[in-house]
N, C-alpha and C positions, 0 to 999 in steps of 0.2 A: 666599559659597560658590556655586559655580558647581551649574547644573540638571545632572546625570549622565543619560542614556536606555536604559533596556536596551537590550540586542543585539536586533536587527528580524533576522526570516527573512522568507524568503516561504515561501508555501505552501500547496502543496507544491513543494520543489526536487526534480525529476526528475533521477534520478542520470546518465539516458540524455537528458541537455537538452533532452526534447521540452519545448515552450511546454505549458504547461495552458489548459484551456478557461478556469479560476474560479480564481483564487489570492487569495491575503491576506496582507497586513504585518503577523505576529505577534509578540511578544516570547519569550524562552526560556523562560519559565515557560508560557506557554501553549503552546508547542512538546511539552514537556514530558507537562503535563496529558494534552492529544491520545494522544501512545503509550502512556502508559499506562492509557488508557480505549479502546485499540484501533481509534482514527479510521482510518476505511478508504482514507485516503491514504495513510500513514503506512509503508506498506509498501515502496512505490518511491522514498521522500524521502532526500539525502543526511543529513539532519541525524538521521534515525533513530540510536537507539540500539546494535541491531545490528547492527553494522558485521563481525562476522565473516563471516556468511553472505555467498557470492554472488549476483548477479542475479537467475545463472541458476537457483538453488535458491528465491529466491524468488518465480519465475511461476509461474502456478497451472498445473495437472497438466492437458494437453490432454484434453479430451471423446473416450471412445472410446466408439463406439454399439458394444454385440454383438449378433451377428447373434439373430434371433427362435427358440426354442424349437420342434422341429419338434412340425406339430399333432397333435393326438391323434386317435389312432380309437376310434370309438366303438364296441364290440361290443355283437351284442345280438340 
């Protein structure tokens, strides 16, 4: 009987082909594991689970600074 190998990903595969700085040759069960313990690559990776959502719903929400609270006077 021949040796069988699970399926290898890497990872993370960036859905937008940027190269990663640090990737890894995983099997599907550790693929797996990963989303569902919320690995914080996991979110830009094609092999994600959630394939409905877009991209673009899932960048994070730009930093808006508001403006400072005008100051207070002090009566007295």
């Amino acid at each position: 009987m021949a040796n069988s190998t699970p399926e290898q990903r890497r990872c993370p595969t960036r859905e937008d082909t940027t190269e990663v700085l640090i990737a890894h040759t995983i099997n599907v069960p550790t693929c797996q594991k990963r989303q569902r313990n919320l690995y914080h690559k996991c979110f830009t990776c094609v092999h994600r689970n959630d394939g409905s959502v877009s991209a673009e719903l899932r960048r994070p929400a730009p930093i808006v600074k508001l403006p400072a609270p005008p100051p207070t006077v002090a009566v007295g």
